[in-house]
FILOSE-815657 format. One record per residue (C-alpha): residue number from 1; x, y, z; residue in one letter. Coordinates in steps of 0.1 Angstrom, whole numbers, padded with zeros to 4 digits, always signed. Each point is the difference from the previous one (the first is absolute). Layout:
% residues N
+-----+-------+-------+-------+--------+
: num :  east : north :    up : residu :
+-----+-------+-------+-------+--------+
: NUM :     X :     Y :     Z :      A :
...
+-----+-------+-------+-------+--------+
//
This chain:
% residues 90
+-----+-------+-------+-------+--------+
: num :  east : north :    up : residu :
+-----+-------+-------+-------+--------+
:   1 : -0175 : +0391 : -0154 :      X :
:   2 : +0008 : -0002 : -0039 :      X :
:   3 : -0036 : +0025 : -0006 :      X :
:   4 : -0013 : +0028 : +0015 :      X :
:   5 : -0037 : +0005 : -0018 :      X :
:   6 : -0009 : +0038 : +0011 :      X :
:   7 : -0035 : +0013 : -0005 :      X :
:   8 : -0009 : +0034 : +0011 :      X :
:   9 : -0040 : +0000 : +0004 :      X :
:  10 : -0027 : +0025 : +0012 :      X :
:  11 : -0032 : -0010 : -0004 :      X :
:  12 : +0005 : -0030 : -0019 :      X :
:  13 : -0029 : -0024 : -0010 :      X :
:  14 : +0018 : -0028 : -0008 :      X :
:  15 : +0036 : +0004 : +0022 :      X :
:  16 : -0011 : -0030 : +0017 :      X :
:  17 : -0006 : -0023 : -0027 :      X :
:  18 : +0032 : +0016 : -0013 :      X :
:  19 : +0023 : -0009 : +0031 :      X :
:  20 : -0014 : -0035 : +0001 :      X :
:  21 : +0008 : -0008 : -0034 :      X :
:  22 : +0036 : +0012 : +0006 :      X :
:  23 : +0005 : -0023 : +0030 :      X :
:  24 : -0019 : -0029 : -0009 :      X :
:  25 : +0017 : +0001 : -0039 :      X :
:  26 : +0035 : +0010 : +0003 :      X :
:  27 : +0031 : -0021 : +0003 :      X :
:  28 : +0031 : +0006 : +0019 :      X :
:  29 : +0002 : +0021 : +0031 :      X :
:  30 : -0027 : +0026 : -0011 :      X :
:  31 : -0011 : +0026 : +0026 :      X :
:  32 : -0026 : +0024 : -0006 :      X :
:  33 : +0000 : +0036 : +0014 :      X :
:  34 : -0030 : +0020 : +0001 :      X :
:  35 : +0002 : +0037 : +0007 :      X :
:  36 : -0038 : +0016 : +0009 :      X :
:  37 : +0004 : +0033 : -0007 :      X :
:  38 : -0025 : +0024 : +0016 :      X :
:  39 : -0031 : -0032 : +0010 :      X :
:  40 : +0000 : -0032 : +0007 :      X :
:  41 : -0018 : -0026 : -0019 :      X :
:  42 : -0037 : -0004 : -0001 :      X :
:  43 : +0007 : -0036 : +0009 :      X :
:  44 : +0030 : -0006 : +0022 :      X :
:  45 : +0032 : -0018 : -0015 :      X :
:  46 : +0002 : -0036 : +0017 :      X :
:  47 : +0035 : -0014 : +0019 :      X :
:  48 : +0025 : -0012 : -0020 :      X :
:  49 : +0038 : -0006 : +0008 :      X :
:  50 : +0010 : +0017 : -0029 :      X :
:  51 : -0023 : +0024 : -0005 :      X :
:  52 : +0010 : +0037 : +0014 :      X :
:  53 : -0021 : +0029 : +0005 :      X :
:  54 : +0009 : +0033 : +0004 :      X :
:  55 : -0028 : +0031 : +0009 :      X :
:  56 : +0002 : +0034 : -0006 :      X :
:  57 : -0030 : +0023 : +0017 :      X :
:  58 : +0003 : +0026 : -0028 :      X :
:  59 : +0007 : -0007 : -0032 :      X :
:  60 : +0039 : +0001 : -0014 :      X :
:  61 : -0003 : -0009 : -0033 :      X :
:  62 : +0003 : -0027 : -0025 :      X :
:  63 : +0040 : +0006 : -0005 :      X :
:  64 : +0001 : +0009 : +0037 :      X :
:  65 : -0015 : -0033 : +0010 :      X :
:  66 : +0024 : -0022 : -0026 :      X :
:  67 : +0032 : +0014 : +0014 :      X :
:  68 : -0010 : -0004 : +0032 :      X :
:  69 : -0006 : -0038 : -0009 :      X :
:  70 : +0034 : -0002 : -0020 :      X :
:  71 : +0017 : +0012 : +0033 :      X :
:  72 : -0015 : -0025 : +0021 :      X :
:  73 : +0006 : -0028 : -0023 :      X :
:  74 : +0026 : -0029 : +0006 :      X :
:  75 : -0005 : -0018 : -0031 :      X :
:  76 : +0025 : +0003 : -0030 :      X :
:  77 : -0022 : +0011 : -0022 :      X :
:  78 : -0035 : +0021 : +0001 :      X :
:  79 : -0030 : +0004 : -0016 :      X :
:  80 : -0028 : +0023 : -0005 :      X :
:  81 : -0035 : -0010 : -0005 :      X :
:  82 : -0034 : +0013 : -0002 :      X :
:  83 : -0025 : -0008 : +0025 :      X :
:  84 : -0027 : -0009 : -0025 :      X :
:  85 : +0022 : -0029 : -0017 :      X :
:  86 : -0003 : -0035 : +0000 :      X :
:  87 : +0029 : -0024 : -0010 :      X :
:  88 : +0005 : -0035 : -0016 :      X :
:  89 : +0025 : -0025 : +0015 :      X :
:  90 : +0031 : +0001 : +0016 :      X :
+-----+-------+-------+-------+--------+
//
């Protein structure tokens, strides 16, 4: 992988509109890891092969749940992102 996009979420309105737009608009090897700290999302997260989701029951934190996505990366470089964003192309 050349990106790992992590966004920590809880409760987010828009994380899947958010996660779509990073899979379907990014170039390279792009993976996107999704920490859901504390609930899961009112709608559930569809399949994708480079889409990884990681739960917490109780909450850890926003800075909690970034590390933890940093650490689990195996891209060369990393990202943060909001879960309310959307992006343009590539």
């Amino acid at each position: 992988m050349d990106l790992s996009v992590i966004i920590p979420s809880r409760n987010e309105e828009f994380l899947n509109r958010t996660v779509d737009e990073v899979l379907t608009k990014s170039r390279g090897e792009t993976e996107c890891i999704v920490i859901l700290d504390g609930a899961w999302p009112a709608v559930g997260l569809e399949h994708h092969e480079r889409l990884n989701v990681i739960f917490h029951s109780k909450s850890v934190g926003q800075r909690a749940a970034i590390n933890e996505g940093a650490r689990v990366s195996q891209a060369k470089y990393i990202m943060k992102l909001d879960a309310h964003c959307t992006l343009d192309e590539g």
